[in-house]
C-alpha positions in Angstrom: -12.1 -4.4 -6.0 -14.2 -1.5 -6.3 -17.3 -3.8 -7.1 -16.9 -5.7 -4.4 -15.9 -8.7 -6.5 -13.6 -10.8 -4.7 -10.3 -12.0 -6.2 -9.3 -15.5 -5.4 -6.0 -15.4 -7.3 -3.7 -12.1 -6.8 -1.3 -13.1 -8.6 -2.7 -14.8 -12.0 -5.2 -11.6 -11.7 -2.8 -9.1 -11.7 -0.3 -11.0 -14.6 -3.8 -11.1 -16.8 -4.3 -7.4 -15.9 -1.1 -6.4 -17.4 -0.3 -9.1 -19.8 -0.6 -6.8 -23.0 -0.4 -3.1 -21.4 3.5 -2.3 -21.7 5.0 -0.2 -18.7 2.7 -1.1 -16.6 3.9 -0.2 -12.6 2.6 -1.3 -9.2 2.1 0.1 -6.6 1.1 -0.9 -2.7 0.1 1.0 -0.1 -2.2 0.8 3.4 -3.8 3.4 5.8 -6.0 3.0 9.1 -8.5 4.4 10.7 -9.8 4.1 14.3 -13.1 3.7 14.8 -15.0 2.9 18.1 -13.3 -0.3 19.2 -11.2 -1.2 15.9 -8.5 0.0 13.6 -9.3 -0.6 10.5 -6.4 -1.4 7.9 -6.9 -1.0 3.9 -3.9 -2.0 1.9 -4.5 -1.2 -2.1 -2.5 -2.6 -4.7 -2.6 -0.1 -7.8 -1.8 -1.7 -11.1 -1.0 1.9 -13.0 -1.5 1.3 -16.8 0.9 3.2 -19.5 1.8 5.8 -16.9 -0.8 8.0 -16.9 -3.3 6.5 -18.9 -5.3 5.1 -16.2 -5.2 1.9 -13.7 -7.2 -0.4 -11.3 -7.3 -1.2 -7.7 -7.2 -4.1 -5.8 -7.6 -3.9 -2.0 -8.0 -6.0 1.2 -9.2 -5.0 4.4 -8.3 -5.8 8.0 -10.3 -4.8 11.8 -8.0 -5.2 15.0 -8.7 -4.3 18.3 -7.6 -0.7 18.2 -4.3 0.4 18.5 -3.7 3.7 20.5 -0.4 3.8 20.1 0.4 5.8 16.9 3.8 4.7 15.7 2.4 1.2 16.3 -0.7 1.9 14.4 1.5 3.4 11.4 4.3 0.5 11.4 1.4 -1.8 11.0 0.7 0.4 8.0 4.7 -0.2 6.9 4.7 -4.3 7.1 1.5 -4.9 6.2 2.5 -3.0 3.1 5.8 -4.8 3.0 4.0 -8.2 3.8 1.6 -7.6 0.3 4.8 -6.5 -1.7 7.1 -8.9 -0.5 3.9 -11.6 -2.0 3.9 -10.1 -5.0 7.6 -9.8 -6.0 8.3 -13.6 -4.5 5.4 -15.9 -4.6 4.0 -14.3 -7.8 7.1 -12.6 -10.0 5.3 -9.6 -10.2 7.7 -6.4 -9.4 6.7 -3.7 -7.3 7.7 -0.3 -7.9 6.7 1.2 -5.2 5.8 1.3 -1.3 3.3 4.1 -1.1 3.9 5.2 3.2 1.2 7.4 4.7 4.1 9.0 6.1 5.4 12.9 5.9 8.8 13.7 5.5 7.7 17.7 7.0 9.0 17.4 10.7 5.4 18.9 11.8 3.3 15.9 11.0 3.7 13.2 13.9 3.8 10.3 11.0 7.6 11.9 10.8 8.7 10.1 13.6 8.0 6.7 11.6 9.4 7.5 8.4 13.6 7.1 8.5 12.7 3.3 10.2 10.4 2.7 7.5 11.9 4.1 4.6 15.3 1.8 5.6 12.7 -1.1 6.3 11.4 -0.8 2.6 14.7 -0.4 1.3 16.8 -3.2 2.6 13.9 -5.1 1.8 14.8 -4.0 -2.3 11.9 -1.7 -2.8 11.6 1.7 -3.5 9.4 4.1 -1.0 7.4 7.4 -1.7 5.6 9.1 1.2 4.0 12.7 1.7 3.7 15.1 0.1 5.1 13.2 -2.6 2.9 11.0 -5.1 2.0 8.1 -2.8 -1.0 7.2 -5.6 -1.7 3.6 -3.2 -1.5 5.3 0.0 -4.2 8.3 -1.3 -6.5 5.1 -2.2 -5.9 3.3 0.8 -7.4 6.1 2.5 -10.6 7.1 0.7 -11.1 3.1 0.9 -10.6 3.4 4.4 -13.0 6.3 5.4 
């Protein structure tokens, strides 16, 4: 979280979160950055309270040898999105809303290239997907966290 403090139980954390905050929606989401040697992975999970009425963050963090390659840097993005989601909604009962992709859908970014394979990746695996310039709330977290 935010503060550092480390949460040993995702799950039971996130039911307690929302236990008595009706409509509550999560969302998941991860961006990279390379730096020096390393890529650097951030995956958030947003727990969005009431709509708009504020949330929390919970995020993990992840350094690989760096990965050059850009559509292999931004699938790692996708399934290690997918991976936390998948968690959530299967080992825990907690329903995802969202995949947030760091992903345009405007043919001048290079992140286009990724997005009809991941959008079909997130959707045959029964979630929904928002990318750029769209709000992708987890995906805009992800990267401040990342920076």
């Amino acid at each position: 979280m935010g503060n550092k403090r480390v949460v040993e139980n995702i799950g039971s954390y996130i039911k307690d979160q929302i236990k008595n905050i009706p409509y509550t929606k999560i969302y998941v989401g991860t961006d990279s950055q390379n730096k020096d040697t390393i890529t650097h992975y951030v995956t958030a999970i947003v727990i969005h309270f009431n709509g708009n009425n504020g949330g929390h963050v919970i995020y993990s963090e992840e350094k690989v040898p760096i990965i050059k390659d850009r559509f292999t840097k931004l699938w790692g993005e996708v399934t290690r999105s997918l991976d936390v989601a998948n968690f959530l909604k299967d080992d825990c009962g907690i329903p995802v809303q969202y995949i947030d992709l760091d992903l345009n859908s405007n043919v001048k970014w290079d992140s286009n290239k990724v997005l009809t394979s991941a959008v079909g990746l997130v959707k045959s695996s029964g979630f929904e997907a928002r990318f750029k310039p769209n709000d992708a709330y987890a995906v805009r977290i992800a990267d401040v966290l990342c920076k």
